[in-house]
C-alpha positions as a Markdown table, in Angstrom:
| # | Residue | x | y | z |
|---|---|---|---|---|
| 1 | Unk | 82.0 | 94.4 | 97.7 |
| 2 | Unk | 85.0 | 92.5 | 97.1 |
| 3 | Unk | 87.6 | 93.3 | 99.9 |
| 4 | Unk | 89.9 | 91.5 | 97.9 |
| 5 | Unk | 93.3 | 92.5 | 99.1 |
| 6 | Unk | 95.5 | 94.0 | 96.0 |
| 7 | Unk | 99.0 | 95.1 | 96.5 |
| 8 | Unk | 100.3 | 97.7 | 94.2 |
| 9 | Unk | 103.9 | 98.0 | 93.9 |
| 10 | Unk | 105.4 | 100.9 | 91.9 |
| 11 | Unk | 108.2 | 103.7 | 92.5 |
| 12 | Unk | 105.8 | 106.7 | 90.7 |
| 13 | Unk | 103.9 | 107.7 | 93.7 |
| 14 | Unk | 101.3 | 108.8 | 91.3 |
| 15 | Unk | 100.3 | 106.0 | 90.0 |
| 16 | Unk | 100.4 | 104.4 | 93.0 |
| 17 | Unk | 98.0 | 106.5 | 94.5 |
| 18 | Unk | 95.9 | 106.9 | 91.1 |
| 19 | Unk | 95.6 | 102.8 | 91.3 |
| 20 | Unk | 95.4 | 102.5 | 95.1 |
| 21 | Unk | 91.9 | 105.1 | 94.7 |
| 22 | Unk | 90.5 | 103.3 | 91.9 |
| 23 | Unk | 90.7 | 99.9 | 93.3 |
| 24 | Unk | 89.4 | 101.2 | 96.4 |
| 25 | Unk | 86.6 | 102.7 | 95.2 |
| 26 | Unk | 85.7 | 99.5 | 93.0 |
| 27 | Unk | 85.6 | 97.9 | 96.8 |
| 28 | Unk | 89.1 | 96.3 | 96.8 |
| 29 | Unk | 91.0 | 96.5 | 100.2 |
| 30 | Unk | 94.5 | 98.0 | 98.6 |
| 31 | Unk | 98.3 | 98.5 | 100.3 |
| 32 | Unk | 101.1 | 100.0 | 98.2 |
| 33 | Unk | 104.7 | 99.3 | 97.9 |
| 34 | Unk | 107.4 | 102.0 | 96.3 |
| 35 | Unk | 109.9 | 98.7 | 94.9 |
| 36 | Unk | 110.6 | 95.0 | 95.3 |
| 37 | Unk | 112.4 | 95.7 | 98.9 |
| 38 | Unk | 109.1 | 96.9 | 100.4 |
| 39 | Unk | 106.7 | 94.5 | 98.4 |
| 40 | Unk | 108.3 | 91.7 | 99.9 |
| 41 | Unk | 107.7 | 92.8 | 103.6 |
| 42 | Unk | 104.4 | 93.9 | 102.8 |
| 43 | Unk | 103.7 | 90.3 | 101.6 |
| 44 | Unk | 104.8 | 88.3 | 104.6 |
| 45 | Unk | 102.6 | 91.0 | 107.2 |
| 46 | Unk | 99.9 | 90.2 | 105.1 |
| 47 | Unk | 99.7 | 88.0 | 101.9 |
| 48 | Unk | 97.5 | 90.2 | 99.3 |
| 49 | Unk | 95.1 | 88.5 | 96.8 |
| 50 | Unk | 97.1 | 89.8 | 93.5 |
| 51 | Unk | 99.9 | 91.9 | 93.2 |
| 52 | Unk | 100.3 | 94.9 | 90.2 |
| 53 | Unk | 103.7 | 95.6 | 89.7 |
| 54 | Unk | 105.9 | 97.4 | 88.2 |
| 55 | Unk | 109.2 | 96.5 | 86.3 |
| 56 | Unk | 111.9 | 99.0 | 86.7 |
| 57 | Unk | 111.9 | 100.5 | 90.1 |
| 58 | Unk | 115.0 | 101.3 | 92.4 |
| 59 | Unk | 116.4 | 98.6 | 95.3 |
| 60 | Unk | 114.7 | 95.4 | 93.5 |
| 61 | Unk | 112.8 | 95.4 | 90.4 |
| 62 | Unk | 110.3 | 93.5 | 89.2 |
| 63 | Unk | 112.4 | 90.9 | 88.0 |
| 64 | Unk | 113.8 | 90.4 | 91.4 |
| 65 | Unk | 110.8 | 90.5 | 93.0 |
| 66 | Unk | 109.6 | 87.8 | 90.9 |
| 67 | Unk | 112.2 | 85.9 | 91.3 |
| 68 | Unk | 112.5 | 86.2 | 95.4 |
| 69 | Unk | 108.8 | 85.2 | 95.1 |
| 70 | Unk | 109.7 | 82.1 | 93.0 |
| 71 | Unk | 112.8 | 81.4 | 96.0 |
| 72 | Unk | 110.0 | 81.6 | 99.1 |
| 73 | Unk | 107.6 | 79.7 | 97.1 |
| 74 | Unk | 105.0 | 82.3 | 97.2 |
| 75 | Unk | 102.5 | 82.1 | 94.5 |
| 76 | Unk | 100.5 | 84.7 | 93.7 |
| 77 | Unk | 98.6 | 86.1 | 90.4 |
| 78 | Unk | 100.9 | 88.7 | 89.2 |
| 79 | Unk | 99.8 | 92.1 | 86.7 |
| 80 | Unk | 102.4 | 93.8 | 85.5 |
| 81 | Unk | 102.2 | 97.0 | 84.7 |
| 82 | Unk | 104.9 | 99.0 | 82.7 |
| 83 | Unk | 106.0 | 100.3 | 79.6 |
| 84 | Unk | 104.1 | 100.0 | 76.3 |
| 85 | Unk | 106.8 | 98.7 | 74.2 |
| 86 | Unk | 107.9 | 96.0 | 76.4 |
| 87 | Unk | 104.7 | 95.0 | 78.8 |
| 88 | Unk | 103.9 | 91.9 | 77.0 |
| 89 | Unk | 107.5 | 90.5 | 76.8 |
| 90 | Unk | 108.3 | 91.8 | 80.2 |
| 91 | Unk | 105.4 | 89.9 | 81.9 |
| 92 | Unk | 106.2 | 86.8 | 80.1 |
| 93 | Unk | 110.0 | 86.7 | 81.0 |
| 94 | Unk | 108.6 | 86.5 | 84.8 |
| 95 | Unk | 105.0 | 84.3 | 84.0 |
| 96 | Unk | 103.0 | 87.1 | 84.7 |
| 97 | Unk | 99.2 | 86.3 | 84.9 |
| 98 | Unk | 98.3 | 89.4 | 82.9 |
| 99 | Unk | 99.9 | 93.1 | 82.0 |
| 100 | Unk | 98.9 | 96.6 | 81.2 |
| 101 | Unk | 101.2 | 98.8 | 78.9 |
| 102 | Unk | 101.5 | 102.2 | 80.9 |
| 103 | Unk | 100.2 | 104.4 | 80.0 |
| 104 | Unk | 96.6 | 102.7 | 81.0 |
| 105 | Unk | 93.6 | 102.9 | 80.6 |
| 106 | Unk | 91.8 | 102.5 | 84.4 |
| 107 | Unk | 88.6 | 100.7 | 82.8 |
| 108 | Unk | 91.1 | 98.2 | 81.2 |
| 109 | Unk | 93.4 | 97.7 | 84.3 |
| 110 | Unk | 90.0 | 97.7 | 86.5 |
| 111 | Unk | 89.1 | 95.0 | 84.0 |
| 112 | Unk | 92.0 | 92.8 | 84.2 |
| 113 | Unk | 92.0 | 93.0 | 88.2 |
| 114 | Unk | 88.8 | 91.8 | 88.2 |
| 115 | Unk | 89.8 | 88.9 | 85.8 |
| 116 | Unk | 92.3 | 88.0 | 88.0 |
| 117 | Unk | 90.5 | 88.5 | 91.2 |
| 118 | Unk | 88.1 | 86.2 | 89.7 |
């Protein structure tokens, strides 16, 4: 079991609850956020392991996210999570420790949680 904590911030509820059930069931303890705006709150209640996240949402992106993180000085791995096309150069523009180019795999996002988690 890993009881991890893993916070999964993305505005399809879908995914969200597709992630939050997989990550669950592979034993990690998981919270979702809908955009930035709500991530951020969820982090100070209670400060999650890793964070998958999404780049375009409404309210605050990802970008902003990152970059509110970067202000509080809150480190935390990050795996972003979003389009094919632009995953790899998204998650660099805001050091991301990993992505995943929607649409995913769930072995290969499992994967990279547990590499991270690690």
């Amino acid at each position: 079991m890993h009881r991890l904590s893993v916070l999964v911030v993305d505005d399809d509820p879908s995914i969200r609850r597709m992630v939050s059930e997989v990550l669950d069931l592979e034993g990690y303890s998981v919270a979702t956020a809908a955009n930035g705006v709500e991530a951020l709150r969820s982090i100070e209640e209670q400060r999650p392991s890793l964070v998958l996240l999404d780049m375009r949402m409404p309210l605050m992106d990802g970008w902003g996210f990152a970059r509110e993180l970067k202000t509080r000085g809150v480190k935390l791995p990050i795996l972003v999570m979003t389009a094919a096309g632009s995953a790899r150069a998204w998650a660099a523009e805001i050091n991301a420790d990993a992505y995943v180019a929607k649409p995913f795999d769930l072995a290969d996002l499992v994967a990279a949680v547990e590499r991270l988690a690690a």
